[in-house]
C-alpha positions as CSV (number, residue, x, y, z in Angstrom):
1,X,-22.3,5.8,-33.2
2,X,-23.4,2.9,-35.5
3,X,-22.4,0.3,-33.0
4,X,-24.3,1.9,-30.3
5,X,-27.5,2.7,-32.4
6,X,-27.5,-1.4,-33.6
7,X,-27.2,-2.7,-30.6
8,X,-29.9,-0.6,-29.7
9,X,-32.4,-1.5,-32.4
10,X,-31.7,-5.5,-31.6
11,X,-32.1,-5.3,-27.8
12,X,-35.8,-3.1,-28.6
13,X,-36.1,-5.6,-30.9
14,X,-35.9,-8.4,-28.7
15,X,-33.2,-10.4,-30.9
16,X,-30.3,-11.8,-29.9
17,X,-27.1,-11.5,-31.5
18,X,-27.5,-15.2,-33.0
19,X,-30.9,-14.1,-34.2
20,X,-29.5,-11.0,-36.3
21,X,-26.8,-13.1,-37.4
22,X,-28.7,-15.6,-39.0
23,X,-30.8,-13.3,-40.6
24,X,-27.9,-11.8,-42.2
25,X,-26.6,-15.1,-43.3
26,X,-23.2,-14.5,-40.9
27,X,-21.7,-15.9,-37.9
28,X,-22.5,-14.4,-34.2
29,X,-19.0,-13.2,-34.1
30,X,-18.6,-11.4,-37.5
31,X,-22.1,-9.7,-36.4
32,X,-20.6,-9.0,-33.3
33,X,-17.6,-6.7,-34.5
34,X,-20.4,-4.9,-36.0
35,X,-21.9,-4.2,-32.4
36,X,-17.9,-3.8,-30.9
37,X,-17.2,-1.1,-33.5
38,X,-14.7,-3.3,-34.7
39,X,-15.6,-4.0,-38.8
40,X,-18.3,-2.2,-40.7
41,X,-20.9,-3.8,-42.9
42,X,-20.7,-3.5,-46.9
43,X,-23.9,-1.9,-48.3
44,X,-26.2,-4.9,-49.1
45,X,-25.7,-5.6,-45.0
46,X,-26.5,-2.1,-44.4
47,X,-29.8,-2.6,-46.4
48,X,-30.6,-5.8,-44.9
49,X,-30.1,-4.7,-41.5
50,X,-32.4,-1.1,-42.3
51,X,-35.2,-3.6,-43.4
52,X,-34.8,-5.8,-40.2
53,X,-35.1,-2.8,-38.3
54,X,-37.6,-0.5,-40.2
55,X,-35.3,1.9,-40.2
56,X,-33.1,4.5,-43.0
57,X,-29.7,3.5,-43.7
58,X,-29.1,7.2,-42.6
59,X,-30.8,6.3,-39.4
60,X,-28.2,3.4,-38.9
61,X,-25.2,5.7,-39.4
62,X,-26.3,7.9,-36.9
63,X,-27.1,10.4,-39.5
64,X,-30.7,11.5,-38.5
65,X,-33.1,10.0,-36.0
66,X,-36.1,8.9,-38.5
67,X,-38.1,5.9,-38.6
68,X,-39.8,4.1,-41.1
69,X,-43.7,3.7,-40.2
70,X,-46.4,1.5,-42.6
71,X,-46.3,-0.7,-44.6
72,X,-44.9,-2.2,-47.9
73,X,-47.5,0.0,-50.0
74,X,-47.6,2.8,-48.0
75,X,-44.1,3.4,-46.6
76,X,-43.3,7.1,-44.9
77,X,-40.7,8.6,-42.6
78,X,-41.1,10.3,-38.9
79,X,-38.5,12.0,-37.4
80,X,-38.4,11.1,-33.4
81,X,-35.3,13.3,-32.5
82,X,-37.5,15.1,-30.0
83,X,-39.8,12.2,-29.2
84,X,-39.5,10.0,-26.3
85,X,-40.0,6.0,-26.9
86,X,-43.0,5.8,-25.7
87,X,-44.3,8.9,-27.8
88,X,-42.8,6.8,-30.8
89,X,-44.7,3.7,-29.9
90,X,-47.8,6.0,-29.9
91,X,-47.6,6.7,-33.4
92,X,-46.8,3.3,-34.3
93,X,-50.1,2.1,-32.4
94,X,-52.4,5.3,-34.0
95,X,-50.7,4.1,-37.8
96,X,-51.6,0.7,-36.8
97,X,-54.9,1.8,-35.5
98,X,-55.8,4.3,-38.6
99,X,-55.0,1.5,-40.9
100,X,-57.4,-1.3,-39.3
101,X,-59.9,1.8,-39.4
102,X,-59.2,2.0,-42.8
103,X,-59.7,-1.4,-43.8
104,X,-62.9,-1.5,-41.8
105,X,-64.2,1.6,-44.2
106,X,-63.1,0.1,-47.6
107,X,-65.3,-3.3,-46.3
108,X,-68.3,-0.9,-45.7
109,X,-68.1,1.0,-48.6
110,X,-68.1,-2.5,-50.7
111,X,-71.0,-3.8,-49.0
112,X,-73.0,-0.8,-50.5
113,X,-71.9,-1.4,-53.7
């Protein structure tokens, strides 16, 4: 399961196998048995590639079907089990569109000061 899900999470991603490599600090190949099912990362790797994604660790393993959403303040976890893609990149656009909203109110709300 975690070979398929990673694989999956790059090519959404748009990255290339060199890309996620070098991010990691490791050569296409030895990311590449990660993708074959062939080696499995060591915990730091596993965190690295969770925050590349914006996903769980759990996620990654194949463990539950969650994704991070916000930002590095305000972090919080969906689950998209039963959520198409498209209905995922919904909620990603109404977070991104509630939190420009947001910022538009705290600018206001100076202003009166």
């Amino acid at each position: 399961m975690f070979p398929v899900i990673l694989q999956q999470l790059r090519t959404e991603k748009g990255l290339t196998r060199q890309d996620v490599a070098d991010y990691l600090g490791k050569t296409p190949q030895a990311y590449g048995y990660y993708e074959k099912g062939k080696r499995e990362p060591n915990y730091d790797t596993l965190i690295s590639l969770a925050d590349l994604f914006d996903v769980s660790i759990d996620y990654l393993l194949g463990r539950n079907y969650q994704h991070l959403v916000g930002d590095d303040e305000h972090l919080f976890f969906i689950d998209t089990s039963e959520l198409t893609d498209e209905a995922v990149e919904d909620v990603k656009k109404h977070v991104e569109y509630m939190r420009y909203k947001s910022q538009g109110d705290h600018s206001s709300e100076k202003l009166r000061s």
